[in-house]
C-alpha positions in Angstrom: 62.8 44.9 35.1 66.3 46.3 34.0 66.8 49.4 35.8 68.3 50.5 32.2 64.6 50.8 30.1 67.4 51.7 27.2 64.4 51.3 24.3 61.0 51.9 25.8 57.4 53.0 24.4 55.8 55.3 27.2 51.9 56.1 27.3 52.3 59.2 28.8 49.0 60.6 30.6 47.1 61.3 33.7 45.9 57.6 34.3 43.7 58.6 37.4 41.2 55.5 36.4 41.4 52.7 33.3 38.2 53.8 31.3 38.4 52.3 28.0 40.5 55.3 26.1 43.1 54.0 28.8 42.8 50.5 28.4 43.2 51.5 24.2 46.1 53.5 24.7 47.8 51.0 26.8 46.7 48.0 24.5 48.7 50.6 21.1 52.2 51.2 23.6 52.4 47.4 24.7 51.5 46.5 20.8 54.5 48.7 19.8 56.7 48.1 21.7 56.2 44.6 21.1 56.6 45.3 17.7 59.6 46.1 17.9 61.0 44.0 20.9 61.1 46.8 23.7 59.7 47.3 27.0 56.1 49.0 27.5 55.8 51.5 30.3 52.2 53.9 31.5 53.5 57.3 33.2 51.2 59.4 35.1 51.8 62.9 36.6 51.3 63.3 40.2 50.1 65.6 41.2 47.7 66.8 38.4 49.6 69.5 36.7 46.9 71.9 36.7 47.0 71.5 40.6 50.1 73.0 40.5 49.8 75.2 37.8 46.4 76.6 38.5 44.8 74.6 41.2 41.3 76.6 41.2 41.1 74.8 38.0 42.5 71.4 38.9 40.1 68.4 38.3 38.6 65.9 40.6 40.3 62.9 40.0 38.6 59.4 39.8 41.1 57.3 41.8 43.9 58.1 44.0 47.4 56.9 43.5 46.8 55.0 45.9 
């Protein structure tokens, strides 16, 4: 990959497991970007922002980073 991602369709999102909303989501950005030749890219936050934001609130996540 170019380390220049100049035109690039992002699924932004907490992606702490694939369920199917994921796979969905991902399925639309790689179809747009497609569409339109450009590269497809998933970004997830890490930590969970409402770990650091409030982190009595912060939710159990599925699947580590890892």
């Amino acid at each position: 990959m170019p380390s220049d991602l100049g035109g690039t369709v992002v699924a932004l999102g907490i992606f702490d497991g694939v369920h199917r909303g994921h796979q969905e989501l991902f399925k639309i950005t790689k179809a747009l970007a497609k569409e339109d030749k450009l590269f497809s890219l998933a970004y997830t936050f890490h930590p969970h922002p409402a770990a650091i934001l409030n982190p009595k609130l912060a939710p159990h996540l599925i699947e580590s980073v890892e």
